[in-house]
C-alpha positions as CSV (number, residue, x, y, z in Angstrom):
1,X,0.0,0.0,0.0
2,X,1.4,3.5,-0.4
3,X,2.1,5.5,2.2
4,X,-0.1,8.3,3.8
5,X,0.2,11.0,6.1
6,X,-1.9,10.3,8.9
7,X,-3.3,13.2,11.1
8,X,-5.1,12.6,14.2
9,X,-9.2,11.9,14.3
10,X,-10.3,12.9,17.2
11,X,-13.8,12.9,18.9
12,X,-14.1,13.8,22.6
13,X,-12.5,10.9,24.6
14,X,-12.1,8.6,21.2
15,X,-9.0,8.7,18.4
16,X,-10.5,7.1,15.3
17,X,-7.2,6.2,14.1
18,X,-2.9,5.6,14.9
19,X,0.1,6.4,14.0
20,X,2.5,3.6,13.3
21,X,5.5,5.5,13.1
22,X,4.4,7.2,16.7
23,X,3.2,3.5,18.0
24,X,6.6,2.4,17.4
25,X,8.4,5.1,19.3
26,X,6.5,4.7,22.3
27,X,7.0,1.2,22.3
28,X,11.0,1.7,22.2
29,X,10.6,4.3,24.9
30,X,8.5,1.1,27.2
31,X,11.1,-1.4,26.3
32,X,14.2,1.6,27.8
33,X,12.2,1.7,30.7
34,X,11.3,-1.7,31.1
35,X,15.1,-2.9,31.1
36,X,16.6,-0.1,33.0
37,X,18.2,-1.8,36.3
38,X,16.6,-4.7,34.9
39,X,18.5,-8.4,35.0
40,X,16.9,-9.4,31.2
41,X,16.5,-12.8,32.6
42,X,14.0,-14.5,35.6
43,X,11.0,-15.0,34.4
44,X,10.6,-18.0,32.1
45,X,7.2,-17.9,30.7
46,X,4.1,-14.8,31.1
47,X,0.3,-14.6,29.6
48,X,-1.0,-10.7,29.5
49,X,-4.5,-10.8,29.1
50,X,-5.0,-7.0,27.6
51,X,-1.4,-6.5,26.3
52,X,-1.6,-3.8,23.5
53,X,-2.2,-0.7,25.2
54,X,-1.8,1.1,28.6
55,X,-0.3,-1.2,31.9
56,X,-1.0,-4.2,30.1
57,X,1.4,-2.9,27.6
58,X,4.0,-2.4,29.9
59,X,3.5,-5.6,31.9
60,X,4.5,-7.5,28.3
61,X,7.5,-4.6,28.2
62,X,8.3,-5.4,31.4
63,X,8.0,-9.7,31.2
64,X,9.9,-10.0,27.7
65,X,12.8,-7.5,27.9
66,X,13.1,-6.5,31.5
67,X,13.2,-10.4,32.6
68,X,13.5,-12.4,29.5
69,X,10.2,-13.9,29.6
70,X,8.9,-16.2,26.5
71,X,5.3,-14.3,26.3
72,X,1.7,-14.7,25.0
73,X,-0.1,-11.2,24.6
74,X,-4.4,-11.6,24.5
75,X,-5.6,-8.5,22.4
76,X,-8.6,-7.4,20.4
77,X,-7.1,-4.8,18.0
78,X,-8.1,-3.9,14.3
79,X,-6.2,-4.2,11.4
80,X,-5.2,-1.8,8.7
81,X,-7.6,-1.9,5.7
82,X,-7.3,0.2,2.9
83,X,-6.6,3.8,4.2
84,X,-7.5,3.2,7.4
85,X,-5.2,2.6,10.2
86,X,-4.7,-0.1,12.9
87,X,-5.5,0.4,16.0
88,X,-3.1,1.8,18.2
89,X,-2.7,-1.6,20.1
90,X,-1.8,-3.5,16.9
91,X,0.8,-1.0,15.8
92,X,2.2,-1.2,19.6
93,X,2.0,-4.8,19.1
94,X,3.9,-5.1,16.2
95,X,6.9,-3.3,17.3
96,X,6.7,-5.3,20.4
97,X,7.1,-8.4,18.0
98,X,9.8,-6.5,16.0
99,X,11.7,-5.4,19.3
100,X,11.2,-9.0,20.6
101,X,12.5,-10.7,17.0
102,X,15.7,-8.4,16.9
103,X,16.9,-9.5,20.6
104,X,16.2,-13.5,19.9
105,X,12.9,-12.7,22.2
106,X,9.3,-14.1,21.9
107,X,6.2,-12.1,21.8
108,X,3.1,-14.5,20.9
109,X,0.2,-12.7,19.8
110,X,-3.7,-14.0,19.8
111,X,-6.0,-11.8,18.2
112,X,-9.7,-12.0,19.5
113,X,-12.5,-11.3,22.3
114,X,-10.4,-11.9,25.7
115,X,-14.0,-12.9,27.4
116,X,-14.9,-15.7,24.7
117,X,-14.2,-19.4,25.3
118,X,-12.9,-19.6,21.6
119,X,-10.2,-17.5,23.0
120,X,-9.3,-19.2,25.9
121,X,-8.8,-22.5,23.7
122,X,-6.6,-20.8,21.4
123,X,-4.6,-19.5,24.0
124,X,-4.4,-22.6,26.1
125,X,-3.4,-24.2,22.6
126,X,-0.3,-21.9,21.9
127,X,0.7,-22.1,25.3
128,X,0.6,-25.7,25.4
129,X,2.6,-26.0,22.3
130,X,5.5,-23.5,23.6
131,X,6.6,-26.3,26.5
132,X,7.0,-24.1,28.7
133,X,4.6,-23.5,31.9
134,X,4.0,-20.1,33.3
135,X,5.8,-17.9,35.9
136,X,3.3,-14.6,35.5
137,X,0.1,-14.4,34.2
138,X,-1.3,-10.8,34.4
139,X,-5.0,-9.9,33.4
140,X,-5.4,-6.4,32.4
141,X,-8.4,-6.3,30.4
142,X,-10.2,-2.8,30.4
143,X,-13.1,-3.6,28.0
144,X,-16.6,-1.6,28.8
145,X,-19.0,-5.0,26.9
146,X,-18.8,-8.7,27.4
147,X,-21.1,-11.8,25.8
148,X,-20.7,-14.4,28.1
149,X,-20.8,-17.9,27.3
150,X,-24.6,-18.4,27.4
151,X,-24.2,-15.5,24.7
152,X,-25.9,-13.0,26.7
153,X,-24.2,-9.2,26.3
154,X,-23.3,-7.2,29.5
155,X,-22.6,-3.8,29.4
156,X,-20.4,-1.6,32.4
157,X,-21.6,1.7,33.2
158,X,-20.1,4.6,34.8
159,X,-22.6,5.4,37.7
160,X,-22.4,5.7,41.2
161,X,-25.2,3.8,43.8
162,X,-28.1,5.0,46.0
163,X,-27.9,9.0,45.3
164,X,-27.2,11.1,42.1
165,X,-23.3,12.1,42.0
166,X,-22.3,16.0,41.0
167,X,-19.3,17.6,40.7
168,X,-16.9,19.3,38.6
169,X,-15.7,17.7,34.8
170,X,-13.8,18.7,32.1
171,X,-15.7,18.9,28.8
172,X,-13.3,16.9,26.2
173,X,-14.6,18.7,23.3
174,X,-14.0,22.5,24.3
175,X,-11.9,21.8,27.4
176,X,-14.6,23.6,29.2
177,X,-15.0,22.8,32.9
178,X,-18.6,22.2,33.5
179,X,-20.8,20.5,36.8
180,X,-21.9,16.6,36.4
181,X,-24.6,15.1,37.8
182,X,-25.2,11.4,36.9
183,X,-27.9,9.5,38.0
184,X,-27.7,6.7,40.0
185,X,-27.2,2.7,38.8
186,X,-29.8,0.5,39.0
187,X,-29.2,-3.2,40.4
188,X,-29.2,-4.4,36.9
189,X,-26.4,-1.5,36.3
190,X,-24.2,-3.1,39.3
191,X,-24.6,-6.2,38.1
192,X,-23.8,-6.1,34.4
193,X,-21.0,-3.8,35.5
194,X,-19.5,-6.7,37.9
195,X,-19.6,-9.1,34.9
196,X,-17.7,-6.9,32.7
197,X,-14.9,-6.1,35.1
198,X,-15.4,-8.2,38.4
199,X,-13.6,-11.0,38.8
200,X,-15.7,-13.4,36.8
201,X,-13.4,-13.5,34.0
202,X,-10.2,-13.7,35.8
203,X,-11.1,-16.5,37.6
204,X,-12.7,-18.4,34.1
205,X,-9.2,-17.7,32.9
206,X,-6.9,-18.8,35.8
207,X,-8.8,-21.9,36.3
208,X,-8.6,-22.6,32.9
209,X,-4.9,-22.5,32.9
210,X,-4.8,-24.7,36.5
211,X,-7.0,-28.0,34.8
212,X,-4.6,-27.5,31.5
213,X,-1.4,-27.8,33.8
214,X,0.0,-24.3,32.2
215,X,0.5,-23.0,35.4
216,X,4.6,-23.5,36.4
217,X,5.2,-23.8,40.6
218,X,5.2,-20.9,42.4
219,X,3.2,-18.6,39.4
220,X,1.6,-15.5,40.5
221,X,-1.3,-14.0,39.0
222,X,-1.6,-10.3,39.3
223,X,-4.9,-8.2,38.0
224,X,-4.7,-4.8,38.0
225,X,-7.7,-2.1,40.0
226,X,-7.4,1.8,41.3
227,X,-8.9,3.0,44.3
228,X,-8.2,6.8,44.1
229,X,-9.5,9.7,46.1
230,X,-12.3,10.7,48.2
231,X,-13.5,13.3,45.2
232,X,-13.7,10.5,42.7
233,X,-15.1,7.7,45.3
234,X,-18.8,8.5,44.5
235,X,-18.3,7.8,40.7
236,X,-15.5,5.1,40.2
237,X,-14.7,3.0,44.2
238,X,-17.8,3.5,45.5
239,X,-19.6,3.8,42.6
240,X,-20.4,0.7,40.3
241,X,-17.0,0.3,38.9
242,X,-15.6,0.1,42.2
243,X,-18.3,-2.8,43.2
244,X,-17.0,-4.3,40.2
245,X,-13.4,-4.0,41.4
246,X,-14.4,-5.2,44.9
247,X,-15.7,-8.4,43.1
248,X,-12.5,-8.8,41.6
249,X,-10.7,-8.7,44.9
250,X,-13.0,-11.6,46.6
251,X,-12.0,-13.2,43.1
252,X,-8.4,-13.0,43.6
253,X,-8.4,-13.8,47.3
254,X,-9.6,-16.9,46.6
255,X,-8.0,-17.9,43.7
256,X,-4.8,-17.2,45.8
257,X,-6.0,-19.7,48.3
258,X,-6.3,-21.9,45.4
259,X,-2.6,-21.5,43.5
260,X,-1.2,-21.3,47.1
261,X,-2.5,-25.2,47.3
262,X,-1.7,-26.7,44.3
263,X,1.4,-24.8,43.7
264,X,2.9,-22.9,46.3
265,X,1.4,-19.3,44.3
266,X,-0.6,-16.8,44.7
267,X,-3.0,-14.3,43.3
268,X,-2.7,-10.6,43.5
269,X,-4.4,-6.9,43.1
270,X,-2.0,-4.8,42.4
271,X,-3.8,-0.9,42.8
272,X,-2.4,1.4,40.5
273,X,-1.7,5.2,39.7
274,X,-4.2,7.1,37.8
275,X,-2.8,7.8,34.5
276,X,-3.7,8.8,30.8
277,X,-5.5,5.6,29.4
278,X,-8.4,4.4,27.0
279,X,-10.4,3.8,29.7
280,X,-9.7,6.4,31.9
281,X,-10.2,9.2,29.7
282,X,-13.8,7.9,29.5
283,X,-14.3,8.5,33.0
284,X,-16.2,11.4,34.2
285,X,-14.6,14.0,36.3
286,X,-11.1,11.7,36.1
287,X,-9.5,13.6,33.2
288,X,-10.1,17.0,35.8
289,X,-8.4,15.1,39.0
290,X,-5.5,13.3,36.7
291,X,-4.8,17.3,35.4
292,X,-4.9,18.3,38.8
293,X,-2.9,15.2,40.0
294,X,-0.2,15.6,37.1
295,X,0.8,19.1,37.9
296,X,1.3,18.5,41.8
297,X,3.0,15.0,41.4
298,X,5.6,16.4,38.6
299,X,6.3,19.4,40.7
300,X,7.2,17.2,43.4
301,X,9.3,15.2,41.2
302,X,7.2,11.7,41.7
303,X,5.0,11.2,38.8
304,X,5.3,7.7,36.8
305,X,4.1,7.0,33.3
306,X,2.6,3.6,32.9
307,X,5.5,2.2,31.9
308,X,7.7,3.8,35.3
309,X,4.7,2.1,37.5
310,X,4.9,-1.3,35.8
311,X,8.9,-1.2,35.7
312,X,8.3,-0.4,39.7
313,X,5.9,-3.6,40.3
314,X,8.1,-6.2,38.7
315,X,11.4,-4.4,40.5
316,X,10.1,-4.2,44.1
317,X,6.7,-6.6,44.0
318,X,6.9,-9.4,41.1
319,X,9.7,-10.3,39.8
320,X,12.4,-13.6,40.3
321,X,12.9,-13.3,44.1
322,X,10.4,-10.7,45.4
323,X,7.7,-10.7,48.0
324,X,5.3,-8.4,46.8
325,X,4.7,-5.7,50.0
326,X,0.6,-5.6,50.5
327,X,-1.8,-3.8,52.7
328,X,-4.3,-5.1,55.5
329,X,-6.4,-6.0,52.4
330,X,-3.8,-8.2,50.5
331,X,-3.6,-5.7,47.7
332,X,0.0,-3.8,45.9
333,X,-0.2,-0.9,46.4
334,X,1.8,1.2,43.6
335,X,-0.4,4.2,44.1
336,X,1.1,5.2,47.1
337,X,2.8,8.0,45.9
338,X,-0.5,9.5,44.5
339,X,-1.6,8.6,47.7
340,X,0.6,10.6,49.5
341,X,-1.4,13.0,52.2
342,X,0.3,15.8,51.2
343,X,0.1,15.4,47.4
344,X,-3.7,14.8,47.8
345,X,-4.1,17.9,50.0
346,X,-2.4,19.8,47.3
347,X,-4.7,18.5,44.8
348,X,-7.7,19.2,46.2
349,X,-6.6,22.9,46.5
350,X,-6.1,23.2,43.0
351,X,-9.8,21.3,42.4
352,X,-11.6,23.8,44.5
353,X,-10.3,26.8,42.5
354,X,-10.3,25.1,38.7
355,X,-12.3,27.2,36.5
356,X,-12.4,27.2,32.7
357,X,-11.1,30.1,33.1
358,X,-8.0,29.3,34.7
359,X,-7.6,25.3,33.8
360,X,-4.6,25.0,31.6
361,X,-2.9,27.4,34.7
362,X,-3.8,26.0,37.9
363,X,-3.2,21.9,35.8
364,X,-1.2,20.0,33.8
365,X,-4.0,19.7,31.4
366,X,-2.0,20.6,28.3
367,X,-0.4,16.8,29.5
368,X,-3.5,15.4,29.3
369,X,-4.5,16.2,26.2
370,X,-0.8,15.5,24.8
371,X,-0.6,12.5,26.5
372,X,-4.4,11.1,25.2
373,X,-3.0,11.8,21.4
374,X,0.3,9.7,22.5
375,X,-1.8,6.9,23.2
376,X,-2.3,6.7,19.6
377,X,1.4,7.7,18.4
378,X,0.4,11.1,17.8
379,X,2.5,14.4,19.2
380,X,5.5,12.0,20.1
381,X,8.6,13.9,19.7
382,X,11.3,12.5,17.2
383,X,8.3,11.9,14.5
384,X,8.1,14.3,11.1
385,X,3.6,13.7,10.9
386,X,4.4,15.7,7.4
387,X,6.0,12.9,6.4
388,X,4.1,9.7,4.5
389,X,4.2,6.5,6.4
390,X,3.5,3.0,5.9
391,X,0.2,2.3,7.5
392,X,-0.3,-1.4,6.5
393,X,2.1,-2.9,9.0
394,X,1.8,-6.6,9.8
395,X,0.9,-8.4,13.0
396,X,2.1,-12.1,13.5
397,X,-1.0,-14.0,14.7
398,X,1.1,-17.2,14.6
């Protein structure tokens, strides 16, 4: 196909397309993080359920070249056809697999609906056929509509329960700051919502791997959550995401239990940072606190990208060696620095003087919005966008 210059398509909290060229350069910028202070070697096999964008990218970033791991990567990404792009996550894929090839590394890619048994099989197939049993197996799917296996669709809502929730949000579309008020979730809400991202899925998937014998001696299963502040509690924890995520932590308890007993492992929640992400951006009122969050954290010197969080987990918590450090409740906690009393205290400062007015002043909002676009390979330095690039890049599905 010829080449094109591609120029971002962007509506609200969605990019329409990618830029490979971009794609690629943030993937070399994961894989220098991911094996800074790194050994290269450890870990001898990892599954990452949700590998092509965001912490599941950096978890595959992380198992392949900071710790040598022979890995599968679960996706559901689109193709180029035509003149239209990829997706972001199959160019980020692809340069994985390019990265990977160049350094004698493995980066196994399955193409398809994480949630569907089809899927599963394939995986448990390819894994099978590698030899090799797992050390890691990380689930980070962020997907907002599951068909379960009786073939009944589930969608997760954004909502909180028992009373309406206002507050303050930014409006993507004019970077306006506007109130919210969103109605309250229906039982039917909380419960569709707890299918799509409780622990349902995890545990279909771990079990899975246990009865196939995929699981190596001593493998640890980590799924990733966010707890956050008190002025997001109403909408994401104690809203019906966060029942959801509480779900998935009664999940992982016991499926620690579980791998504990038959294998000396163990199942964990690791709660991360808010950051810039497909999901998060879709968030009401999030993409206000992350601005607000981004400007006091940087000025203090301790923000993380995904990729410094991840790098950060496997160091101190997951890799060859570690005991993973957890809280009365069991869980990781790599948030801690956004955490921090004083960085929150700062934070809700800024939030109760934000105007429209004053927005890209008193936050980093300007990172926001840069750092949404680099989710898609757009405004990352080194890359001419006036140039024509090749936007039919392949993807080895094995």
């Amino acid at each position: 196909m010829p080449s094109q210059v591609v120029a971002p398509r962007i509506r609200g909290f969605i990019c329409l397309n990618a830029h490979p060229a971009g794609c690629a350069a943030n993937v070399a910028s994961e894989i220098a993080t991911a094996t800074a202070g790194a050994p290269g070697t450890g870990l001898n096999a990892a599954l990452v359920v949700g590998a092509s964008t965001g912490y599941g990218l950096s978890s595959l970033a992380s198992a392949v070249f900071g710790y040598g791991a022979q890995a599968t990567a679960v996706c559901l990404e689109r193709p180029p056809q035509g003149d239209k792009t990829a997706s972001a996550g199959w160019y980020n894929l692809a340069a994985v697999q390019r990265a990977a090839a160049a350094r004698g590394r493995t980066a196994s890619v399955i193409n398809g609906d994480a949630f569907s048994d089809d899927i599963k099989r394939a995986t448990l197939a390819r894994l099978a056929a590698t030899g090799k049993k797992l050390d890691l197996f990380v689930y980070s799917l962020a997907a907002p509509k599951r068909t379960d296996a009786a073939g009944v669709s589930h969608a997760s809502v954004l909502k909180p329960i028992g009373a309406p929730f206002r507050s303050k949000t930014i409006s993507l579309g004019n970077d306006q700051v506007t109130a919210i008020e969103i109605a309250p979730a229906t039982d039917a809400d909380i419960a569709a919502t707890r299918k799509v991202m409780g622990g349902e899925d995890l545990a279909a998937w771990t079990n899975a791997l246990l009865d196939a014998d995929l699981l190596a001696p001593g493998c640890r299963v980590v799924a990733y959550s966010y707890i956050g502040p008190e002025l997001t509690f109403p909408i994401y924890r104690s809203g019906t995401i966060g029942a959801a995520k509480q779900h998935l932590e009664q999940t992982v308890a016991a499926l620690s239990s579980t791998l504990k007993a038959r294998l000396g492992g163990a199942a964990y929640v690791s709660v991360n940072k808010a950051l810039v992400t497909q999901a998060s951006s879709a968030i009401p009122v999030v993409p206000l606190y992350i601005s607000a969050l981004f400007k006091v954290m940087k000025a203090a010197g301790t923000h993380e990208g995904t990729a410094e969080q991840i790098a950060r987990l496997f160091r101190d918590h997951l890799g060859p060696g570690r005991t993973p450090a957890v809280d009365a409740a069991g869980r990781i906690r790599i948030d801690d620095l956004e955490m921090a009393p004083d960085v929150q205290a700062r934070v809700v400062a800024l939030w109760d003087q934000v105007t429209s007015d004053n927005l890209f002043q008193l936050t980093d909002y300007a990172s926001f919005k840069r750092d949404f676009r680099m989710l898609f390979g757009f405004e990352v330095p080194g890359i001419d966008y006036a140039a024509p690039v090749e936007t039919d890049v392949a993807l080895d599905l094995g």
